[in-house]
Every structure is written in structure tokens, then in C-alpha cells.
C-alpha positions in Angstrom: 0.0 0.0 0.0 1.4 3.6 -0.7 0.6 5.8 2.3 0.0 9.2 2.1 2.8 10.1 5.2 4.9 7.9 7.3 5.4 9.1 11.1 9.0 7.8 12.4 11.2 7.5 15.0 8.8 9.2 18.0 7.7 7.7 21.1 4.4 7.0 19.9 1.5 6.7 23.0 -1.0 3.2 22.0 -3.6 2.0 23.5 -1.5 -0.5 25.3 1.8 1.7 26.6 4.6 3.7 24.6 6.9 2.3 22.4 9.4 3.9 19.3 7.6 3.1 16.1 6.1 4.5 12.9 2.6 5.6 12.5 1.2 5.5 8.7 -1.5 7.5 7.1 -3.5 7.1 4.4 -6.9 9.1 3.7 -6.9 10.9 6.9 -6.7 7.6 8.9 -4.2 5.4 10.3 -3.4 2.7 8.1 -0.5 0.9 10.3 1.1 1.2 13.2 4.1 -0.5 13.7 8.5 -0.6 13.0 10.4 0.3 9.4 7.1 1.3 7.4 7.3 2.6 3.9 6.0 3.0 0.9 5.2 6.6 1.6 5.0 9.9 -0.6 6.1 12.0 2.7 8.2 11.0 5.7 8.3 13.0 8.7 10.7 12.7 11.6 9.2 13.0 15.4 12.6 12.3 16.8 13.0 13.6 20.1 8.9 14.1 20.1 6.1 12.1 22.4 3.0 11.6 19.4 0.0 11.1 21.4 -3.2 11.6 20.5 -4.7 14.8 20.2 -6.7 16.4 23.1 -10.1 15.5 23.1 -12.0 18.3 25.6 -15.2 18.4 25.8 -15.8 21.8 28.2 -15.6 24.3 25.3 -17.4 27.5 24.9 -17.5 29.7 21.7 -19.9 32.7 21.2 -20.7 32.1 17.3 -23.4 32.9 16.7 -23.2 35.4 19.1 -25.3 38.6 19.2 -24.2 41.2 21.8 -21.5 38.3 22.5 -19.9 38.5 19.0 -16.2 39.8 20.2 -15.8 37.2 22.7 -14.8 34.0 21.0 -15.1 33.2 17.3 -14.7 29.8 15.9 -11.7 30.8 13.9 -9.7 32.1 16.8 -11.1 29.4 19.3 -10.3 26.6 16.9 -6.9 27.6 15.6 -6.5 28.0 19.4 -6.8 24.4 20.0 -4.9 23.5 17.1 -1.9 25.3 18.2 -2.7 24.0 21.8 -2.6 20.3 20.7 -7.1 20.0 21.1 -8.1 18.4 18.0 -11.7 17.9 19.3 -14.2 19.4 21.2 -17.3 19.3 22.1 -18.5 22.7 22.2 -21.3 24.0 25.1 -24.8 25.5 24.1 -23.9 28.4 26.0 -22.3 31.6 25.3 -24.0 31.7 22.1 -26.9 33.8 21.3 -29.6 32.7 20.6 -28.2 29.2 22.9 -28.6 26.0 21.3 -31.8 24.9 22.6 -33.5 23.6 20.1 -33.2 21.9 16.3 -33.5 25.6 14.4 -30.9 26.8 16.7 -28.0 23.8 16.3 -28.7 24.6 13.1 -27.7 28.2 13.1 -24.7 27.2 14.9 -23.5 24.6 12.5 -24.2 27.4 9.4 -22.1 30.2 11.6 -19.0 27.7 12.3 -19.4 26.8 8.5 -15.6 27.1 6.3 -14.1 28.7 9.9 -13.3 25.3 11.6 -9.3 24.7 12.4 -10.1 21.4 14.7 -13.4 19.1 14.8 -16.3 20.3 17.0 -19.1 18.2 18.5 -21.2 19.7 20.0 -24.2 20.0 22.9 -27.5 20.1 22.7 -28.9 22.6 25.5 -31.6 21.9 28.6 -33.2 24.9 30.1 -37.0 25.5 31.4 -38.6 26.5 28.4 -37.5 23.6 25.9 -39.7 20.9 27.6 -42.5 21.2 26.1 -41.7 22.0 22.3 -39.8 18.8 21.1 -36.8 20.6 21.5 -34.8 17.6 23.2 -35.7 15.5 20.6 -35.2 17.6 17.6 -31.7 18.0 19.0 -31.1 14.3 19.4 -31.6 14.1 15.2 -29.7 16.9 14.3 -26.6 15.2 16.0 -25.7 16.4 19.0 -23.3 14.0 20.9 -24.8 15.3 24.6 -27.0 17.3 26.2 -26.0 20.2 29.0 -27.6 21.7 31.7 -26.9 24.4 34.4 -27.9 23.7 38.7 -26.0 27.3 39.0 -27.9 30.6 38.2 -26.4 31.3 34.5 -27.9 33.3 31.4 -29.2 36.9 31.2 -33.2 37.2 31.6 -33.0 40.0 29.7 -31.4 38.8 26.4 -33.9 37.0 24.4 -33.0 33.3 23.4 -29.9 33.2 25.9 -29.8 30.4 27.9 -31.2 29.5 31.6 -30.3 27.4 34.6 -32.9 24.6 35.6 -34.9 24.1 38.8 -35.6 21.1 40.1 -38.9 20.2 38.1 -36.5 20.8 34.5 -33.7 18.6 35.5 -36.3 15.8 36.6 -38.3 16.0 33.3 -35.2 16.9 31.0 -33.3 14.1 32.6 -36.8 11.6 31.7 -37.1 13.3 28.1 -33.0 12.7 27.4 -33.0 8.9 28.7 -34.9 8.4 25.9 -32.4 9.1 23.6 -29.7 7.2 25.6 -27.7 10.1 25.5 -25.2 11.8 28.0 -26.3 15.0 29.9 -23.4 16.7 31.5 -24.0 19.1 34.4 -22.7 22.3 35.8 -23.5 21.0 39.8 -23.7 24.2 42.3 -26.9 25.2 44.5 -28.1 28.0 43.2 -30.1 29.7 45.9 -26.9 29.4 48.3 -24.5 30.3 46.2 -26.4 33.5 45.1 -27.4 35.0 48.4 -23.8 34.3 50.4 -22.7 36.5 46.9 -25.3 38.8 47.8 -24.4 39.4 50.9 -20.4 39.4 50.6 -21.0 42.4 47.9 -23.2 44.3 50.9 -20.7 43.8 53.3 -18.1 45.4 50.6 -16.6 42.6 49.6 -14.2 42.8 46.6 -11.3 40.1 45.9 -11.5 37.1 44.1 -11.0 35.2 47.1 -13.7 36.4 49.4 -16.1 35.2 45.8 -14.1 31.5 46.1 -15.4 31.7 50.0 -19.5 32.5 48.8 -19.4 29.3 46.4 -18.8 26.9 49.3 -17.7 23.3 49.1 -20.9 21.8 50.6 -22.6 24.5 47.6 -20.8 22.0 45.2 -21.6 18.6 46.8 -25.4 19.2 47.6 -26.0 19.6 44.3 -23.6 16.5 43.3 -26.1 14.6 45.1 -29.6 16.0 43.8 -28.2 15.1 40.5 -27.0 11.8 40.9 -30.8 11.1 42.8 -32.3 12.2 40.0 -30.3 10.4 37.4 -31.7 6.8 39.8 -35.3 7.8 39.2 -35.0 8.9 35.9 -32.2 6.2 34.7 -30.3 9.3 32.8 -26.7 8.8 31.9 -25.0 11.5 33.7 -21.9 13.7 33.8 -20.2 16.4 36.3 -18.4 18.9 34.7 -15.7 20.5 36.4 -15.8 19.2 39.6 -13.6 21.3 41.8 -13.4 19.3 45.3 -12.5 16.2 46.1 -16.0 15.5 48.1 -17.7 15.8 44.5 -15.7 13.1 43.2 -16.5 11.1 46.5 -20.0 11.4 45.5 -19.3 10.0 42.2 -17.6 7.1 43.4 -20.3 6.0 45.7 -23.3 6.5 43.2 -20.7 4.2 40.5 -20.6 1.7 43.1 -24.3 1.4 43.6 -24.6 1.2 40.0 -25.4 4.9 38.4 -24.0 5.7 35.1 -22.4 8.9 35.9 -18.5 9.9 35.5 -16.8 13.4 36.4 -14.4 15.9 34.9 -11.9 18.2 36.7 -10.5 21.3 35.0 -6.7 22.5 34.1 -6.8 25.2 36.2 -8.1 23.4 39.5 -5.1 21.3 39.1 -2.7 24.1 38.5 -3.6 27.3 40.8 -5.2 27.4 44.2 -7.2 30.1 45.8 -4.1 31.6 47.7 -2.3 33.0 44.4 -6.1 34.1 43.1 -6.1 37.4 44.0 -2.6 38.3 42.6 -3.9 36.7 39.6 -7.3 39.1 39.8 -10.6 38.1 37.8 -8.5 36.5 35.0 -8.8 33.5 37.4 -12.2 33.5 38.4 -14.4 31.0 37.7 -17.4 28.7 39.0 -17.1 26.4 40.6 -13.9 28.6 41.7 -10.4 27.5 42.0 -10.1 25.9 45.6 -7.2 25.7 48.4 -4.6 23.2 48.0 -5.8 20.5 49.9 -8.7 20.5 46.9 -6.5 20.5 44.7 -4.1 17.4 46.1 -7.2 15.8 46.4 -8.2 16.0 42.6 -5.0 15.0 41.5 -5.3 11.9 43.5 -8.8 11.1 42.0 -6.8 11.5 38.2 -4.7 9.4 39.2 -6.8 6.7 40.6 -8.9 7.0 37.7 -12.1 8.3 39.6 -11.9 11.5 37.3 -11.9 10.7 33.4 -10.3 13.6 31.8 -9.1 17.4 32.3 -10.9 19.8 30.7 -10.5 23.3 29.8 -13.7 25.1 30.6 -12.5 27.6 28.0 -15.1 30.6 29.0 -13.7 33.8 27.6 -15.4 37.0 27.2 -13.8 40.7 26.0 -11.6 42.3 28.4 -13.8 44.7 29.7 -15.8 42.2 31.5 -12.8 40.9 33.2 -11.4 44.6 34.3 -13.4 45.0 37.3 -12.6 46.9 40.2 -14.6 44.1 41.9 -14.3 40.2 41.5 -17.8 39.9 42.0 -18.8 41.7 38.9 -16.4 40.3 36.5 -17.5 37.6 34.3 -16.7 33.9 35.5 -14.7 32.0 32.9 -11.0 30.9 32.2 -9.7 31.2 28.6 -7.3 28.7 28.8 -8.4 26.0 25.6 -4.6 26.8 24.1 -2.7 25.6 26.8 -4.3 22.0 28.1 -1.6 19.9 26.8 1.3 21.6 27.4 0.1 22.4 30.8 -0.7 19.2 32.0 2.3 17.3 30.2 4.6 19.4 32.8 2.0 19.1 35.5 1.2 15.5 35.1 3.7 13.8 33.4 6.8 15.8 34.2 6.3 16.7 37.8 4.1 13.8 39.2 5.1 11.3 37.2 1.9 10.1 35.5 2.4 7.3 32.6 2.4 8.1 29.3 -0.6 5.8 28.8 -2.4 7.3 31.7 -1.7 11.2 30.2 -3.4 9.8 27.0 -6.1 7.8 28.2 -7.2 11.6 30.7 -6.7 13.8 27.8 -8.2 12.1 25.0 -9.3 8.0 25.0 -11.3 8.5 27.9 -13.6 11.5 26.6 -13.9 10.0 23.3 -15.3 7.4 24.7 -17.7 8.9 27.5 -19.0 11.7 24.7 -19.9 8.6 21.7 -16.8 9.8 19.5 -15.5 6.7 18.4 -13.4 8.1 15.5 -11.7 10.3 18.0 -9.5 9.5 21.1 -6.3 6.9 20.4 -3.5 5.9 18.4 -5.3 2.9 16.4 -5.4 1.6 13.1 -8.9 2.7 11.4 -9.4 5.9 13.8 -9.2 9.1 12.9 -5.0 10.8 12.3 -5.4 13.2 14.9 -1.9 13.1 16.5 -0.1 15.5 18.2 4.0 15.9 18.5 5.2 17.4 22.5 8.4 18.4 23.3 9.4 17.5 26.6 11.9 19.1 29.0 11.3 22.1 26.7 10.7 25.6 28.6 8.6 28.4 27.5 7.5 31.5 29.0 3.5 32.1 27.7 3.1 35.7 26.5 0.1 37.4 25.7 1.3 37.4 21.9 1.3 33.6 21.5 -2.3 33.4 22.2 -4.4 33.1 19.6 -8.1 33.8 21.2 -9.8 36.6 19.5 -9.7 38.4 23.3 -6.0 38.1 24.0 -5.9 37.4 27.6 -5.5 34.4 30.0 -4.7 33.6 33.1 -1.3 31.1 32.1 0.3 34.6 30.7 4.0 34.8 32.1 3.8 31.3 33.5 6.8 28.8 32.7 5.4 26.0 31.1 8.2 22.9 31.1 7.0 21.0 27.7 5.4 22.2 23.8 3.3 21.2 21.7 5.1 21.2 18.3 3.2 19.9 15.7 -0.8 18.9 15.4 -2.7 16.5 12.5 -5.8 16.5 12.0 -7.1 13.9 9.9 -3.5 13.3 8.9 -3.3 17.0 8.0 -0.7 19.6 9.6 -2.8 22.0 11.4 -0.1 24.1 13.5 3.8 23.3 13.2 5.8 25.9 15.7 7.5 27.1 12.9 5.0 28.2 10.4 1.8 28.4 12.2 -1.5 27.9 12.6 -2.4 26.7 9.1 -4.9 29.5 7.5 -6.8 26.8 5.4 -9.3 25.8 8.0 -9.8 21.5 7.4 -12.4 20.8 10.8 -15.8 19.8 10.3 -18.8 19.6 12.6 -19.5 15.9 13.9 -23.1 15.1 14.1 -23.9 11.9 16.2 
């Protein structure tokens, strides 16, 4: 067979451990895996490189279509921000869009605006709120192909913006939890109590509160876990297959394990940033780092990084939430918008975290960053080094120091929280579908080659 581009002399990450081998292409695929290939029209050289899959996240929000939230995040700058970042996939949240993707009309205005603009593949959510029960609307989104559905326990939306989207109350998450069983698929969760949460905000803000660290102390760990728990009750009366997002404490987890062991389908996500900062450097940092559930003390964050590592939390996601600048340059933490753009720099940050500094496998890195989400979010093309998937591969340098300034981003809103951090390891290269996407020479490529996957 003549392949279309041979892949030698890396340390390539399979399914089953990492080994020095060659990794051959053909038709966006991988046609073999093993030593001394040929037969091919290109031959590239990943000495001194660790090829692993590409990132699979599937916490990503983009505001395209976007309304009044047209300058936060396009899907031209978000997804050439994964591919320089090493994300090859996402799966990309109903929410920051405008009108939200609620419904089959809107999913269908999202997959026109993302049309000819995509640099990686995007799946995407379908969207729960309070007034799509009734219409069809869960159903309609089943067909047009979205690989999950999302809701929100926490107050979220704007009331005032027609079309934007809405947190559910108890009544929604029962019936949209009935209505999505149906269609056997996933619905992932944003878990904090709502009425809690909002008044201890409330009150903080009367009693002059202002850093980001007196917000972190209104959104309480127990604010966190209750809500863990409604859900997962929920999920055994209505027999929905259920996901955490971000979980942020280690008792959230805890509740995870427990409702696994009685027999609940439900697994749990952590985010980057829980696993890199904790709330003690937060208000250095300033609303750049805020978020919700907010980044937690460092006994949180030992306690996550135990749970990764025990295999209790699937994968690390980016929660990539960004906004324009102006929402973020508040005098007061409690009026800045919550959300971490941080999409760019999952793989290189965890590498050094995980890999480099804690000593996590290979395999392990792989499996967290992109075998396990494929699999949980029904992307079978996506998520490992195997013959007949999908070419996504990335190249990381180890051991290879870098100092992330606010030029190498490539969000449309250039700002983040990682700016001026060392980061030990790069991502060099990125394939998609075989294809170079970003080489750290030349680029992001400008020819956009991602497409919308519809399950």
C-alpha cells in the first residue's frame, strides 16, 4: 500500500503503553502502526517528540453565533486555538451563544455560523433549560446530531437577552433528565446550588466585599456537593446517563464514586486550572482566574489530583469561558464575568503538570486527555492511536521551557490567566485527519480542514 505520510522515530502513546515506532497515514486515517514502514510519498521525523493523540475536551465554549457576544470568542480564533494547543476535538457548550442552542433551528444556526471557519473538529451540545420541555426541543436535537446534552444547577444566562440560555430548577432537570434517557444520550452538568451560592454572593457584595478570594469563600464546598447529590438522585429515578463537569473538590468526586458503586451511570471531569492554581495565588492573579465552581485551596487540589490518578476523574478539561476584556477589568471580583480562557494551553500544561512533575504514565496522560472522553461523549473516530481511527496526533516536546506571552495566544480576546507562566514542555506539531494544522514554525495553518461531527 502507498501511504500518504509515514510518522518515524517518535515515542508513539497506543492504547497499550509507549513504544518507538512509525505511525502511517492514508486518507486521513491510520493505516498501520508498527517498526520500518514505507511506501510513503512524505516522511516525517518525530525524533526527540512524544505523538500522542490529540486532546479531546469536551468543556468548550465559543460565542458564534453570538449577538451582543460577538467579540468574545469566534470559531476561527477558538479553533486555531486548539490547534496550536494540541485539542483536536471538542465538544463545544450550548452556552455563550446567542440565541443558545436549545433547540433543532438553533443547532442549526450554529452549525451554518461555524461553516468554512473550523481549524479542529467540533461536536457539539445540545442545551436543557426550562422553556425547551415542552416544544420537542430535546428530541429535535437528538436528530440533528448532538453527541450530549448540558444543563446548568447554578444561576447562568441573562433574563433580559432574548434566546440566551437559563439554569434549571428542580422540576427541569427531573423532566429533561426523563425526556433525554430516551435518547440514551449523555447529559453533562454544571452542579452548584443555586439559591446558596447566590445569596452568600449577595451578601459578601453588601458587606463590601471585593477580591477574588472572598467570591471563592461565597461558592462553598458543601454549595458543590449538595447539588452533586440532587443530581446523581435524579439520574436513579429517571435512569439518565449523567456527567459532572468540572468538579472542583474532592468531596464531588467522592460522591461520584459511591453512586458508581451502587450502580449509576455517571463519571466526572476536573478542569486544568483546579489542578494548576489554588485560591491563595487568586487574587494576585485578579478576575482572569475567576471561575465557577472557583479554583479551591490546596488541599482540593491534592485531592483531585489523587482522584486523576486513581482514575475516579476521566479527563481534564479546559472550561475555555472567555469574554472581552472589559468584563474581566473589574474593580470588583464579583462583577467580573466567571470563565477561564485557557483552551490553548491544556496539553502543554498538564504534560509538565502531570507527566513531568508527578510522574503520571504516558498511557495514563493519554487515556485523561483524550481515550477516555472520546469514549464517554460517543466519538468513536476520535480519542487513540489505532489503526482505522481518525489521524489526529499530536508531537510534545518535553523538557522544553517556554515563557506564555500574551502574543502567542491566539483567542480573538487576547488574555489568560497562564500569561507569564513557565510552562516545562510544547506542543510542536498537530494533525488533524492526517493533515498539519499548526507546526511551531509556520503556524497555525490558515486553510481551515475541521468539520462539525453530528452523532
Amino acid at each position: 500500500m502507498q501511504y500518504d505520510r509515514i510518522i518515524k522515530n517518535g515515542v508513539v502513546i497506543l492504547e497499550s503503553g509507549d513504544v518507538q515506532t512509525d505511525i502511517a497515514i492514508k486518507n486521513g486515517k491510520i493505516a498501520a502502526i508498527g517498526p520500518n514502514l514505507n511506501g510513503a510519498n512524505e516522511i516525517i521525523d518525530a525524533k526527540g517528540y512524544i505523538v500522542s493523540p490529540g486532546m479531546v475536551d469536551v468543556h468548550v465554549h465559543i460565542s458564534e453565533p453570538g449577538g451582543i457576544r460577538a467579540e468574545w470568542e469566534g470559531y476561527k480564533t477558538g479553533t486555531s486555538a486548539c490547534a496550536k494547543g494540541g485539542v483536536t476535538t471538542f465538544v463545544e457548550m450550548p452556552l455563550n451563544q446567542l440565541p443558545a442552542t436549545t433547540s433543532g433551528e438553533t443547532i442549526r444556526q450554529k452549525y451554518a455560523a461555524g461553516e468554512g471557519k473550523l481549524h479542529v473538529d467540533v461536536a457539539s451540545f445540545g442545551g436543557l433549560v426550562p422553556y425547551n420541555l415542552t416544544s420537542g426541543a430535546i428530541e429535535e436535537q437528538a436528530k440533528e446530531g448532538v453527541t450530549a446534552f448540558k444543563c446548568f444547577m447554578g444561576t447562568c444566562g441573562d433574563p433580559t437577552l432574548d434566546g440566551d440560555f437559563a439554569n434549571v430548577n428542580d422540576y427541569a432537570l427531573w423532566e429533561g433528565m426523563r425526556q433525554i434517557a430516551k435518547t440514551g444520550k449523555l447529559l453533562a452538568i454544571h452542579a452548584e446550588n443555586a439559591p446558596i451560592t447566590d445569596m452568600l454572593g449577595k451578601l459578601a457584595k453588601e458587606r463590601g466585599e471585593t477580591k477574588v478570594s472572598q467570591y471563592v469563600a461565597t461558592r462553598p464546598v458543601f454549595t458543590e456537593v449538595e447539588a452533586i447529590r440532587r443530581a446523581i438522585f435524579f439520574a436513579k429515578l429517571t435512569g439518565c446517563r449523567i456527567h459532572i463537569c468540572h468538579v472542583a473538590c474532592p468531596e464531588g468526586v467522592e460522591e461520584v464514586i459511591k453512586a458508581r458503586n451502587e450502580g449509576v451511570d455517571v463519571t466526572c471531569e476536573t478542569c486544568i486550572h483546579y489542578l494548576y492554581f489554588t485560591t491563595d495565588e487568586l487574587d494576585a492573579i485578579g478576575p482572569l482566574a475567576k471561575c465557577s465552581p472557583p479554583i479551591r485551596d490546596k488541599s482540593a487540589q491534592d485531592g483531585l489530583w489523587k482522584y486523576l490518578f486513581s482514575g475516579h476523574v476521566i479527563t481534564a478539561v479546559s472550561d475555555h469561558s472567555p469574554c472581552t476584556f472589559d468584563l474581566k477589568d473589574k474593580p470588583n471580583a464579583f462583577d467580573a464575568w466567571g470563565g477561564i480562557a485557557g483552551v490553548q494551553n491544556n496539553v502543554d500544561i498538564f504534560f509538565d503538570e502531570a507527566v513531568q512533575k508527578r510522574g503520571m504514565s504516558l498511557k495514563m496522560f493519554a487515556d485523561i486527555i483524550a481515550k477516555n472522553p472520546a469514549e464517554r461523549f460517543n466519538l468513536p473516530t476520535k480519542g487513540s492511536i489505532t489503526v482505522g481511527k481518525d489521524a489526529d496526533l499530536i508531537f510534545i516536546k518535553p523538557h522544553s521551557h517556554y515563557v506564555l506571552k500574551t502574543d502567542d495566544l491566539e483567542y480573538r480576546n487576547k488574555f489568560s490567566a497562564y500569561v507569564g507562566r513557565d510552562i516545562g514542555a510544547q506542543v510542536v506539531r498537530t494533525f488533524l485527519r492526517g493533515e498539519t494544522v499548526y507546526s511551531l514554525e509556520s503556524g497555525v495553518v490558515q486553510s481551515p480542514i475541521g468539520q462539525f461531527i453530528r452523532r
